[in-house]
VOGU-3710 file (C-alpha; in Angstrom, 3 decimals, decimal comma):
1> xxxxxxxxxx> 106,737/118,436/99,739  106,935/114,743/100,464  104,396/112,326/99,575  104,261/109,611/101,925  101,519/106,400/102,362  100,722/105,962/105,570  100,742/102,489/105,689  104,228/102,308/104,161  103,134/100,868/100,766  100,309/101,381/97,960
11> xxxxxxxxxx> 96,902/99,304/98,688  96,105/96,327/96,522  92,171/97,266/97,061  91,434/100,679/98,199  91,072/99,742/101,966  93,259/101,084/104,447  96,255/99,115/105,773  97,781/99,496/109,322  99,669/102,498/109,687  102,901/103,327/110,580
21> xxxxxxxxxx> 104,502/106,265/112,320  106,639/107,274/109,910  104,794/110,376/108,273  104,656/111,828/111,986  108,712/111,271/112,552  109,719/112,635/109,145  107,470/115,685/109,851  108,333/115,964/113,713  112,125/116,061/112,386  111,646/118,692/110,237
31> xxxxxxxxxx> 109,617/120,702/111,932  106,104/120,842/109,758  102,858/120,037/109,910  101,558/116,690/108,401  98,652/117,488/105,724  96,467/114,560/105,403  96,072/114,007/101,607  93,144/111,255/100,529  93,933/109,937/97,038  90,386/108,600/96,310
41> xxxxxxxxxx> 90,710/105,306/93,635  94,946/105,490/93,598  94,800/101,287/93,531  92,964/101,737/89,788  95,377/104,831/88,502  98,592/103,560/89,592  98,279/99,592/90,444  101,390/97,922/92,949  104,031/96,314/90,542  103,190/98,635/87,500
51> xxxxxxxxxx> 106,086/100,676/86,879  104,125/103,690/86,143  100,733/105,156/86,524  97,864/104,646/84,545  96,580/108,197/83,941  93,794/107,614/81,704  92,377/104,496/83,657  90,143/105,823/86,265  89,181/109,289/88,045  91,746/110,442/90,502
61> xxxxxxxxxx> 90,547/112,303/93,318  92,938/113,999/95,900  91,205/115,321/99,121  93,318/117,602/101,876  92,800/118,143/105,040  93,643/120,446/107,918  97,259/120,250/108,750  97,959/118,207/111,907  100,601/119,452/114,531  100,838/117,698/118,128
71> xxxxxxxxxx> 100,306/119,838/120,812  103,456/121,333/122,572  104,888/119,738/125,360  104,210/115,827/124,141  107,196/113,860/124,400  108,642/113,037/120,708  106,994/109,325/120,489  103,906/110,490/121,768  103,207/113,307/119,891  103,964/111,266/116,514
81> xxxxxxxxxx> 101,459/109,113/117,989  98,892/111,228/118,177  99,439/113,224/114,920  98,844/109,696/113,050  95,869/108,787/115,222  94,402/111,796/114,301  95,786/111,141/110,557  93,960/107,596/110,374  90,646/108,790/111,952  90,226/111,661/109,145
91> xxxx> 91,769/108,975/105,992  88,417/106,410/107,501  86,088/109,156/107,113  86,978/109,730/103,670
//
């Protein structure tokens, strides 16, 4: 398992940043699914330039969701595309 944000780096504020397609290629390339994970409050538990978490600080919750796999047939580029659009429109709902 690989653990990857999205947006290529940790939020300063719990929003959601732009994503990036990278969760899609690494998956594509190896041939698995992407499982959306939702780690609910992650800014509070394990804050950007703090060398480790804070366990203690605030509730963690982790959410999963369906795994995503493009439909056959979708050129490479397009079919990372529209695992992570379908990625980012479950993560808002959350």
């Amino acid at each position: 398992p690989v653990l990857v944000f999205p947006e290529g780096t940790r939020t300063r504020d719990g929003r959601l940043g732009r994503f990036r397609e990278g969760p899609a290629l690494f998956a594509r390339r190896a041939g698995v699914p992407v499982v959306p994970v939702y780690l609910c409050r992650s800014e509070r538990c394990w804050p950007r330039g703090s060398a480790l978490p804070r366990p203690f600080g605030s509730r963690l919750e982790i959410r999963f969701g369906a795994p995503l796999r493009a439909p056959a047939g979708l050129p490479p580029r397009d079919a990372d595309r529209w695992i992570m659009r379908r990625l980012e429109a479950w993560m808002r709902l959350q």
